[in-house]
N, CA, C and O of each residue as an XYZ file, in Angstrom:
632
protein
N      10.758    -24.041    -40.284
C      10.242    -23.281    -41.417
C      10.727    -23.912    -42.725
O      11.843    -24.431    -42.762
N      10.164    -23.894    -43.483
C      10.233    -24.864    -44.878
C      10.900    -23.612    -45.566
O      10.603    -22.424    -45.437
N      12.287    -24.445    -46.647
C      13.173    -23.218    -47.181
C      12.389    -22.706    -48.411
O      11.622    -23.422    -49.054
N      12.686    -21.205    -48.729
C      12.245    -20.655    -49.542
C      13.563    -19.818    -50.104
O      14.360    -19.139    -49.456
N      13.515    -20.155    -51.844
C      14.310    -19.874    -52.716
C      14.301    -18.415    -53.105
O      13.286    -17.727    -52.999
N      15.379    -17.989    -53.527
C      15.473    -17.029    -54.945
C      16.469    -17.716    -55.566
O      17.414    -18.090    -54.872
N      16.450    -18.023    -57.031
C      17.584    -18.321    -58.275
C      17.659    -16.985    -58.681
O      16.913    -16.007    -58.680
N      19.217    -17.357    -59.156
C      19.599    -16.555    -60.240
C      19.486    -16.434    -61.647
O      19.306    -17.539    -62.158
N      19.525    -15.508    -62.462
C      19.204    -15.985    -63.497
C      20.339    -17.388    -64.612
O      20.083    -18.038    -65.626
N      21.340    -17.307    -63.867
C      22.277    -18.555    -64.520
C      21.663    -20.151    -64.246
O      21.996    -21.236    -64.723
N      20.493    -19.717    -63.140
C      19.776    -21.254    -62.682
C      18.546    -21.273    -62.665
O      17.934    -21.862    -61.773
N      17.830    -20.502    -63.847
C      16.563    -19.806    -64.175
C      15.845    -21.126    -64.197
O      14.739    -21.160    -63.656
N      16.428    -22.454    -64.872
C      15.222    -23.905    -64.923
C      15.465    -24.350    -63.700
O      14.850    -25.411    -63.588
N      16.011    -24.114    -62.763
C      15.695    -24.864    -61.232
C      14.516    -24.324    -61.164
O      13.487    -24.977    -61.338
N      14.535    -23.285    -60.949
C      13.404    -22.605    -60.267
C      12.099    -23.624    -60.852
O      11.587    -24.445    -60.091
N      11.706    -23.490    -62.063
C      10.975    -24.635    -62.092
C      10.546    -26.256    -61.294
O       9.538    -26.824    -60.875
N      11.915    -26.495    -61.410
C      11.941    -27.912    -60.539
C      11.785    -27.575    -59.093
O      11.142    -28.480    -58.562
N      12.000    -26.959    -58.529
C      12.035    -26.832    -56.692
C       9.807    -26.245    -57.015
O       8.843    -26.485    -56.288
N       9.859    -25.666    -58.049
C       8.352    -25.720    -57.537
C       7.406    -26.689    -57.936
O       6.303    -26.815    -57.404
N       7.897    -27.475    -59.009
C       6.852    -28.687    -58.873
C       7.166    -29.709    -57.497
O       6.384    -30.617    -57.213
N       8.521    -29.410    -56.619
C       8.818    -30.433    -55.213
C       8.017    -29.435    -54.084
O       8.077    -29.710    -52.886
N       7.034    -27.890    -54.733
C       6.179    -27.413    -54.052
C       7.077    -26.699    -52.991
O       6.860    -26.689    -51.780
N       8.098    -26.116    -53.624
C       9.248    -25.140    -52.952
C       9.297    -23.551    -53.583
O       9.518    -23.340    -54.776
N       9.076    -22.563    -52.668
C       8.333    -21.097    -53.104
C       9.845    -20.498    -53.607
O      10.447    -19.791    -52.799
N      10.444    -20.762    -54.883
C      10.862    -19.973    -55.116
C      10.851    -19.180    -56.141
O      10.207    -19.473    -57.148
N      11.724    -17.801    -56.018
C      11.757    -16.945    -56.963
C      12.353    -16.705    -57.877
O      13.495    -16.405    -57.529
N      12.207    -16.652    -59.115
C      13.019    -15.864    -60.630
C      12.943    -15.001    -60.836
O      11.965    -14.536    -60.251
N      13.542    -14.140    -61.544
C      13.635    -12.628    -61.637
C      14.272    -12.850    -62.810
O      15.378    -13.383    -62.714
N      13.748    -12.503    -64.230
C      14.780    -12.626    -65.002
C      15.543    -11.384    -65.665
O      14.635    -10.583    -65.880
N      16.608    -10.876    -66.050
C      17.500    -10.144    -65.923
C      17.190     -9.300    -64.537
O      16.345     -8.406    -64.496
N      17.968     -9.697    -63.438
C      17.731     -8.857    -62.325
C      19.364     -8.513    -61.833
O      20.209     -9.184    -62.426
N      19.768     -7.736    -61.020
C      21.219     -7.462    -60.907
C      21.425     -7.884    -59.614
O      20.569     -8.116    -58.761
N      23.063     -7.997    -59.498
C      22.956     -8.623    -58.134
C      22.963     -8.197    -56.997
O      23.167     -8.857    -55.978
N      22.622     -6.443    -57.122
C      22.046     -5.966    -55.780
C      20.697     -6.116    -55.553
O      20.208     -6.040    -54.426
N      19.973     -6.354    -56.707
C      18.457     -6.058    -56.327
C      18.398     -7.791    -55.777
O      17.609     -7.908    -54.839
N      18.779     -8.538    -56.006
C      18.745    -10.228    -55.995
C      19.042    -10.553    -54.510
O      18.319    -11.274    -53.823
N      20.228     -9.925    -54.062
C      20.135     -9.789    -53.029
C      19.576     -9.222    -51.902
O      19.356     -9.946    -50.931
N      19.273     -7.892    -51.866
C      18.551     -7.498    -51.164
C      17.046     -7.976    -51.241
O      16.350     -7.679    -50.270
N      16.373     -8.782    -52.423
C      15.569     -9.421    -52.400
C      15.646    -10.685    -51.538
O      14.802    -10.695    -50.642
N      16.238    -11.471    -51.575
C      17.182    -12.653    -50.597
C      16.861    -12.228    -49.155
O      15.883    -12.726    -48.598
N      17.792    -11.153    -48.400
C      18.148    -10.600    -47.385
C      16.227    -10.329    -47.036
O      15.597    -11.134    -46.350
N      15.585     -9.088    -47.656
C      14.480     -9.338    -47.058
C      13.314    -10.339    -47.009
O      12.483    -10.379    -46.101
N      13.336    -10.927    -47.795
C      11.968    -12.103    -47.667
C      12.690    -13.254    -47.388
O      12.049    -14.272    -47.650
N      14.300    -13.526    -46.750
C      14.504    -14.451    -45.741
C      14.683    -15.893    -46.692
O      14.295    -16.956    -46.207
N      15.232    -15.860    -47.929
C      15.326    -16.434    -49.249
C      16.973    -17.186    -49.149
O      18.046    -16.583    -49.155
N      16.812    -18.225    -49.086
C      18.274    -18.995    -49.881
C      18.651    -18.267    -51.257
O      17.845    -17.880    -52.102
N      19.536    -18.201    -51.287
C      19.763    -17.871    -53.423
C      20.837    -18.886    -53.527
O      21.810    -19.214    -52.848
N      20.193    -19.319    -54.824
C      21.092    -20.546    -55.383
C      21.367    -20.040    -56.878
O      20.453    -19.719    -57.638
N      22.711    -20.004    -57.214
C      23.674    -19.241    -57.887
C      24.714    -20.127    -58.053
O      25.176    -20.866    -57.183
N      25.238    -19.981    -59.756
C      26.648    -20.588    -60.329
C      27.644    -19.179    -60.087
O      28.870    -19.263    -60.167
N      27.162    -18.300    -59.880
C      28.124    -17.041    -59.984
C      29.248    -17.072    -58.513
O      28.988    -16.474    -57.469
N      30.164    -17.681    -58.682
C      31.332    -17.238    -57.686
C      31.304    -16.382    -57.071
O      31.048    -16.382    -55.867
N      31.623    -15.221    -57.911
C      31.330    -13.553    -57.598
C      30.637    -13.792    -56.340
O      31.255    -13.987    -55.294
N      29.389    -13.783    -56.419
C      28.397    -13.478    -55.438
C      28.702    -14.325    -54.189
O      28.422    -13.883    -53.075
N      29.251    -15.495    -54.346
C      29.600    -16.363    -53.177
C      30.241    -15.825    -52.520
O      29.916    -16.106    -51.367
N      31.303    -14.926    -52.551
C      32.375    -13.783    -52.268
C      32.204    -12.855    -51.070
O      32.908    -12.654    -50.080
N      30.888    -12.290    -51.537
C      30.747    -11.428    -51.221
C      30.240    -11.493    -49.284
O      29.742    -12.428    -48.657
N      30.515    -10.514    -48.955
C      31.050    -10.100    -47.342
C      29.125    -11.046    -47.283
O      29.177    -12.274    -47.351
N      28.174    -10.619    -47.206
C      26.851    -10.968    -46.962
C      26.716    -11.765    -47.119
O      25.636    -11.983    -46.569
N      27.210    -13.098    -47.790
C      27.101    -14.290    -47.570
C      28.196    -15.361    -46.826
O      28.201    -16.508    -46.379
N      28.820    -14.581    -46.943
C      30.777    -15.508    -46.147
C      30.076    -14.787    -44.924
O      30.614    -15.291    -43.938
N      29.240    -13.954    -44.541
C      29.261    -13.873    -43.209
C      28.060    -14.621    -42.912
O      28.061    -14.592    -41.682
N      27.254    -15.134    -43.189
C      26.065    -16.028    -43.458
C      24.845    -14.808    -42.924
O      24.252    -14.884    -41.848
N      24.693    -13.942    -43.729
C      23.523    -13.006    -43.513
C      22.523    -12.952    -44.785
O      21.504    -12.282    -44.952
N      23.202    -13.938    -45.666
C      22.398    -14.222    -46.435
C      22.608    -16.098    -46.985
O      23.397    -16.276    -47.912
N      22.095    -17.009    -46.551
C      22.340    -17.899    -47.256
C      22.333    -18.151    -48.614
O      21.545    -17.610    -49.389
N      23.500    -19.255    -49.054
C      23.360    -19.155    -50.610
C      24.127    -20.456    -50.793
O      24.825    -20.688    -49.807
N      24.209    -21.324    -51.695
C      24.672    -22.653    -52.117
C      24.830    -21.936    -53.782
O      24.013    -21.345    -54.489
N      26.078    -22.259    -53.957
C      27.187    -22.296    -55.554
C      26.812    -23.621    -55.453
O      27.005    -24.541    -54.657
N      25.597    -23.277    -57.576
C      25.161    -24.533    -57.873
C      26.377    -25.099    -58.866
O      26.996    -24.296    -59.564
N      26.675    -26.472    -58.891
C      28.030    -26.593    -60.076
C      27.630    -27.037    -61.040
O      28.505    -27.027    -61.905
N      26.353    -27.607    -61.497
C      26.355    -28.376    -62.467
C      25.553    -27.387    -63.587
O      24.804    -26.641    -62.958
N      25.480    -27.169    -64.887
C      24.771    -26.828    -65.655
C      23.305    -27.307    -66.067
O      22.356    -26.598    -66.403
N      23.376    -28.842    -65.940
C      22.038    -29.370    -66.210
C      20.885    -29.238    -64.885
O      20.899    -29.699    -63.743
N      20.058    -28.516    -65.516
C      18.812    -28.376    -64.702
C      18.502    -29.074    -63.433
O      18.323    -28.528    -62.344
N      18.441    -30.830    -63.795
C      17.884    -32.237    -63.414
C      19.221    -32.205    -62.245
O      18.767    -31.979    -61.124
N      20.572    -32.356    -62.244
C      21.294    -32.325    -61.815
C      21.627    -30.933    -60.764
O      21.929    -30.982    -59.572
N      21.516    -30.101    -61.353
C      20.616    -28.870    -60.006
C      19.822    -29.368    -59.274
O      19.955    -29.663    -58.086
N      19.101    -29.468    -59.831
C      17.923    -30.076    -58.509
C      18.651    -31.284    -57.690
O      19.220    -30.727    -56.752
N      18.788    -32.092    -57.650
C      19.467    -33.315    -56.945
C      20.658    -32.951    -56.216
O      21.084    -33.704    -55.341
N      21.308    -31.727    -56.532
C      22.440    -31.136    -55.923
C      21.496    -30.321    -54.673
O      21.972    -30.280    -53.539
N      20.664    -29.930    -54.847
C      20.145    -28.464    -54.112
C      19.023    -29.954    -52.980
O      18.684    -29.768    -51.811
N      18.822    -30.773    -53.494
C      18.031    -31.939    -52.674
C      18.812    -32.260    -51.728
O      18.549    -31.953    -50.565
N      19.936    -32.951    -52.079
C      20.833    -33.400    -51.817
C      21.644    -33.144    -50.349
O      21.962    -33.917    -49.446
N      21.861    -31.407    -50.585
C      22.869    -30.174    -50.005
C      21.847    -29.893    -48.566
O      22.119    -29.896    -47.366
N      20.695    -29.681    -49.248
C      19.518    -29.163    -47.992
C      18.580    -29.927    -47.223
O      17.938    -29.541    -46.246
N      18.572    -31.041    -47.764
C      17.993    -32.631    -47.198
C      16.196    -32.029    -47.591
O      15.270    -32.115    -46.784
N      16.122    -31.653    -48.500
C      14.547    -30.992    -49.110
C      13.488    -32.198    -49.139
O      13.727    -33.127    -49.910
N      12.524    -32.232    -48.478
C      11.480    -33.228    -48.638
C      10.637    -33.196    -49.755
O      10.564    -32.085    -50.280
N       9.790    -34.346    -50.422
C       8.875    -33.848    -51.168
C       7.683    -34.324    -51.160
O       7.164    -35.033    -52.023
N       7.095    -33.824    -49.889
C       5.683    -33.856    -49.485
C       4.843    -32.934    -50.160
O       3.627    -33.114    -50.096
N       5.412    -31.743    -50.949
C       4.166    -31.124    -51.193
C       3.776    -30.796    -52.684
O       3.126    -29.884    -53.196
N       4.647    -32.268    -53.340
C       4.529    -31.820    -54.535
C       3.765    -31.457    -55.563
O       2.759    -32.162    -55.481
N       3.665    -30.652    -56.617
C       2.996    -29.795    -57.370
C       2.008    -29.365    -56.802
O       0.882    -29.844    -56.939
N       2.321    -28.331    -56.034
C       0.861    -27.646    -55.322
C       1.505    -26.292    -55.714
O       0.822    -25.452    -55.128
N       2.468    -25.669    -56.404
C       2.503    -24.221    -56.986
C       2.674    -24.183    -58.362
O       3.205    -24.922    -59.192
N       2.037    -23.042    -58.384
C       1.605    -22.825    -59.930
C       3.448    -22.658    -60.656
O       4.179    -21.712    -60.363
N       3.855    -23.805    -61.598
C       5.018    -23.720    -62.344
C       5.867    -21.967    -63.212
O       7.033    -21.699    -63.502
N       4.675    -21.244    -63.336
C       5.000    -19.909    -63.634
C       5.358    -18.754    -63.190
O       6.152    -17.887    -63.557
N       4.202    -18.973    -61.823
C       4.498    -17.638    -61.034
C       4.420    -18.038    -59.606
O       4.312    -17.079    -58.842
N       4.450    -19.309    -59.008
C       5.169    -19.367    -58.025
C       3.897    -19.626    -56.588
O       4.046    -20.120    -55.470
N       2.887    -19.130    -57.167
C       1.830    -18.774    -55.886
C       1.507    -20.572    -55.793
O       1.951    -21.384    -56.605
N       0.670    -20.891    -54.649
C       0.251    -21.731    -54.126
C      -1.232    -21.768    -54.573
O      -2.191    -20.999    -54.497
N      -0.898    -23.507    -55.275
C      -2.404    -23.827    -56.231
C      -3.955    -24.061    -55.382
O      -4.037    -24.605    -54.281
N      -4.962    -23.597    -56.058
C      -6.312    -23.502    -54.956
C      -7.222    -24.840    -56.119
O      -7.154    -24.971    -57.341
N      -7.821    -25.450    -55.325
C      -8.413    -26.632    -55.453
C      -9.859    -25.952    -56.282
O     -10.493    -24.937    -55.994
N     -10.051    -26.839    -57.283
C     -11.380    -26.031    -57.808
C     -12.039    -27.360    -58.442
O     -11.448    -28.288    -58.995
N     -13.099    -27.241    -58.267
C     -14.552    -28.116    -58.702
C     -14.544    -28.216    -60.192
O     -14.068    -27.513    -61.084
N     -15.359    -29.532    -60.154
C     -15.208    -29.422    -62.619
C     -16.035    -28.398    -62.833
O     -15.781    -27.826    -63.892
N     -17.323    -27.749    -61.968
C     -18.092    -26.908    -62.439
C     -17.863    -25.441    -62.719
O     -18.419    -24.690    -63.520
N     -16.238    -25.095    -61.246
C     -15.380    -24.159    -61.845
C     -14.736    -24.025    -62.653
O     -14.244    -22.912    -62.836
N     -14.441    -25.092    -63.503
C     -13.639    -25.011    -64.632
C     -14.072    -25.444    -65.971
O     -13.228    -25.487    -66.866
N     -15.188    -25.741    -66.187
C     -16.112    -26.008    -67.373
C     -15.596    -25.404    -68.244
O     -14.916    -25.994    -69.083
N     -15.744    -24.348    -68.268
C     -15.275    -23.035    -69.119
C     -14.156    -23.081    -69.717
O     -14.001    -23.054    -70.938
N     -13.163    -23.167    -68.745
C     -11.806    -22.943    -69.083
C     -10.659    -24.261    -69.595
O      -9.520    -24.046    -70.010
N     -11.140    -25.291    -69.479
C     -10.520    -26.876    -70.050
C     -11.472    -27.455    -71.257
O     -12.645    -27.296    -71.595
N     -10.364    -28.199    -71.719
C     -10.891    -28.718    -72.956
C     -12.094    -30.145    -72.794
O     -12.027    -31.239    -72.233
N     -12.751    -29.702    -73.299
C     -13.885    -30.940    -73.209
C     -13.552    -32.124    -72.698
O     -14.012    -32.617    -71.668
N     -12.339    -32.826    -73.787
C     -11.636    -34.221    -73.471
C     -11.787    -34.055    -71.815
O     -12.501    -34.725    -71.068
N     -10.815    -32.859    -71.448
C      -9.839    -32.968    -70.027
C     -11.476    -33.403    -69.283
O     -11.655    -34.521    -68.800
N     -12.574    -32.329    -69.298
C     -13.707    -31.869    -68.524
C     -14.032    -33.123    -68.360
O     -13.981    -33.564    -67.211
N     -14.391    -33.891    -69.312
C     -15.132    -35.584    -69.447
C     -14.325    -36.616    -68.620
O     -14.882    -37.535    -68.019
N     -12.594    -36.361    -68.617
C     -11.978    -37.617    -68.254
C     -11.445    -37.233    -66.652
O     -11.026    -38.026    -65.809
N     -11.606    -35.763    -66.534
C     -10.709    -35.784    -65.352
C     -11.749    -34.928    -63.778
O     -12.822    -34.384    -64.040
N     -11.432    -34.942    -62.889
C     -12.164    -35.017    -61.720
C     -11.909    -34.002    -60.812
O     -12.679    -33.449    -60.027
N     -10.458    -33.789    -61.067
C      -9.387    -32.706    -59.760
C      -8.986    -32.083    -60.456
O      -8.448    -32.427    -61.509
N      -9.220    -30.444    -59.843
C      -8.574    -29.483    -60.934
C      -7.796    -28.312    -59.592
O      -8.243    -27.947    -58.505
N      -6.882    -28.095    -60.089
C      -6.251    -26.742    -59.393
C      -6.062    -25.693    -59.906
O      -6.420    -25.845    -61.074
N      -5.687    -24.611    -59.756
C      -5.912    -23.705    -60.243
C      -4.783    -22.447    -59.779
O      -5.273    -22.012    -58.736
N      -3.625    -21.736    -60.037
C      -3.461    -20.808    -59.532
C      -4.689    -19.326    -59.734
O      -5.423    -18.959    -60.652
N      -4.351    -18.757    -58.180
C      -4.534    -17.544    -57.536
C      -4.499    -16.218    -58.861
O      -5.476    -15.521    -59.134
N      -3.368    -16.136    -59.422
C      -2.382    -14.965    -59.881
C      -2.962    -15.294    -61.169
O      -3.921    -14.841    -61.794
N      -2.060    -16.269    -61.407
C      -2.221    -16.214    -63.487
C      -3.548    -16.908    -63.899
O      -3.794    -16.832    -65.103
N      -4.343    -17.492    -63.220
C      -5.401    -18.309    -63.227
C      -5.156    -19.468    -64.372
O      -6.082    -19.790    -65.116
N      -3.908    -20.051    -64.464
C      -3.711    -21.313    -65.107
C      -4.690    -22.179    -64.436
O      -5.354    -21.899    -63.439
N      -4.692    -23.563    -65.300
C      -5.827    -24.355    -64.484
C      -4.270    -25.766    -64.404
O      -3.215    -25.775    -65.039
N      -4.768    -26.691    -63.428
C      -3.579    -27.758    -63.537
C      -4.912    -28.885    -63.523
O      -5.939    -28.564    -62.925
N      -4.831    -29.960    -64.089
C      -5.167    -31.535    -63.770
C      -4.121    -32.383    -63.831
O      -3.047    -32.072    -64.345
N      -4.318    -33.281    -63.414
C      -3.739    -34.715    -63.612
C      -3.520    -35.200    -64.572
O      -3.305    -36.352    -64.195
N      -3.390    -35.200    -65.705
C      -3.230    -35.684    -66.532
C      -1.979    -36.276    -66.885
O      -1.048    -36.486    -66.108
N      -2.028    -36.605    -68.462
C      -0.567    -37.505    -68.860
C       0.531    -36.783    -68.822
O       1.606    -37.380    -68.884
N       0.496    -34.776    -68.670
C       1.287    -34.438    -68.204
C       1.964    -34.689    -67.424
O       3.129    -35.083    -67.468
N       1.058    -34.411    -66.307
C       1.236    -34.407    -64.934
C       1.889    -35.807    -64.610
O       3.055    -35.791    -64.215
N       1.265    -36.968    -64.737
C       1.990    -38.113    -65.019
C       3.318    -38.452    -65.346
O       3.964    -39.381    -64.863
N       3.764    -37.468    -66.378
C       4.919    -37.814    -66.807
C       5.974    -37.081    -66.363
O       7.166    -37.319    -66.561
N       5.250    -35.728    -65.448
C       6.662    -35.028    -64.755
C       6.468    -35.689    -63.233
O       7.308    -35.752    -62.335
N       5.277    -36.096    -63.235
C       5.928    -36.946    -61.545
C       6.531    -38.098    -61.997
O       7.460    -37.908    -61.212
N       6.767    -38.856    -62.405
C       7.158    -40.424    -63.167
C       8.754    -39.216    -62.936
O       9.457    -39.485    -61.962
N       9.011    -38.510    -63.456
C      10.171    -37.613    -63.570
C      11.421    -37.286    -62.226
O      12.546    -37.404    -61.741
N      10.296    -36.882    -62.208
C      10.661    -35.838    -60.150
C      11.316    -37.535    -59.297
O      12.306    -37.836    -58.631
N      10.127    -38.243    -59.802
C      10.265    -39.400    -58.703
C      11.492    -40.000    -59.430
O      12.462    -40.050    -58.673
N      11.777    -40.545    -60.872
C      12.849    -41.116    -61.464
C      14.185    -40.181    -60.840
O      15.107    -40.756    -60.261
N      14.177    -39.094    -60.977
C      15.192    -37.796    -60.856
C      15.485    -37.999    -59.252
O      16.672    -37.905    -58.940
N      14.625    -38.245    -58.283
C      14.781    -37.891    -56.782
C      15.317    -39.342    -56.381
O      16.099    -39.366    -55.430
N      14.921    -40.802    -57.118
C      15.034    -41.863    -56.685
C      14.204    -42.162    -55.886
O      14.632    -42.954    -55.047
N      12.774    -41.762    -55.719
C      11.449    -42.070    -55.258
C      10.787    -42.871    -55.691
O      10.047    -43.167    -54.752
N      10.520    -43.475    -56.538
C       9.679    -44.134    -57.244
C       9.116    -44.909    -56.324
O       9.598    -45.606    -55.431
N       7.328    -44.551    -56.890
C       6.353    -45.306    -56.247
C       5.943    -46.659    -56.831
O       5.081    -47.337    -56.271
C-alpha cells in the first residue's frame, strides 16, 4: 500500500512537496493534537511532525500510530528527510491537485477552452484538472520548473 500522510501544522509546506511526488497527504491548518491524531489513527495516515510532544506520546511509542520527528525547518530538506527515512518513490508525480489533495482527472483542450488563458489554449495539449476545487494544471514553464526542482531536490535528474 503506497504511504499516505497527515502533517502538522509546524510542516504545513511539506505537505505541498509529498503531493507534487503524488503522495495523498493531509493539512489541517490550526488543528489540535487530538483531532490530528485521531485523524492519523483512522484513515491509517503517517503524521510527520517537529513537535516532540507528540512523539511521546503512548500511541505512537507503541506504534499504533506511525509518525517520523521531522528535524529540519526548511521545507526542501523535509522532503529529502521524509524520502530518504521511507524509501518514497516518485512514479506518480504531479497527479494531485497541490491545494486540496484529490487526485488530478485528465481533460481534453475542448474541456478547458473556457477556463485557460488563450496563450496556454494555443500552446499547450494536456490538461488536468482537479475533482474538488476544479483548478486546471498544464505543463507549462511552471510545471517545468517545479519538476527541474523535485528532480534537482531528489537527485533525479533526467
Amino acid at each position: 500500500m503506497r504511504a499516505r500522510f497527515i502533517v502538522d501544522t509546524n510542516v504545513g509546506k511539506l505537505a505541498r512537496w509529498l503531493r507534487m511526488l503524488g503522495y495523498d497527504t493531509l493539512f489541517i491548518n490550526n488543528i489540535d493534537d487530538e483531532e490530528l491524531i485521531a485523524i492519523g489513527l483512522k484513515e491509517k495516515r503517517m503524521l510527520l511532525t517537529k513537535d516532540t510532544q507528540i512523539m511521546l506520546r503512548r500511541v505512537v511509542t507503541s506504534g499504533r500510530l506511525k509518525a517520523l520527528l521531522i528535524v529540519d525547518d526548511n521545507p526542501k530538506a523535509q522532503l529529502r528527510q521524509v524520502v530518504a527515512a521511507l524509501k518514497l518513490d516518485q512514479e506518480r508525480k504531479f497527479t494531485r491537485c497541490l491545494e486540496c489533495n484529490e487526485l488530478l482527472v485528465t481533460r481534453s483542450k475542448d474541456q478547458v477552452q473556457d477556463s485557460v488563458p488563450p496563450y496556454v489554449f494555443k500552446t499547450q495539449s494536456q490538461y488536468f484538472q482537479c475533482p474538488t476545487c476544479h483548478r486546471i494544471y498544464w505543463r507549462g514553464t511552471h510545471w517545468q520548473r517545479m519538476k527541474q526542482e523535485v528532480e534537482t531536490l531528489m537527485g533525479t535528474e533526467e
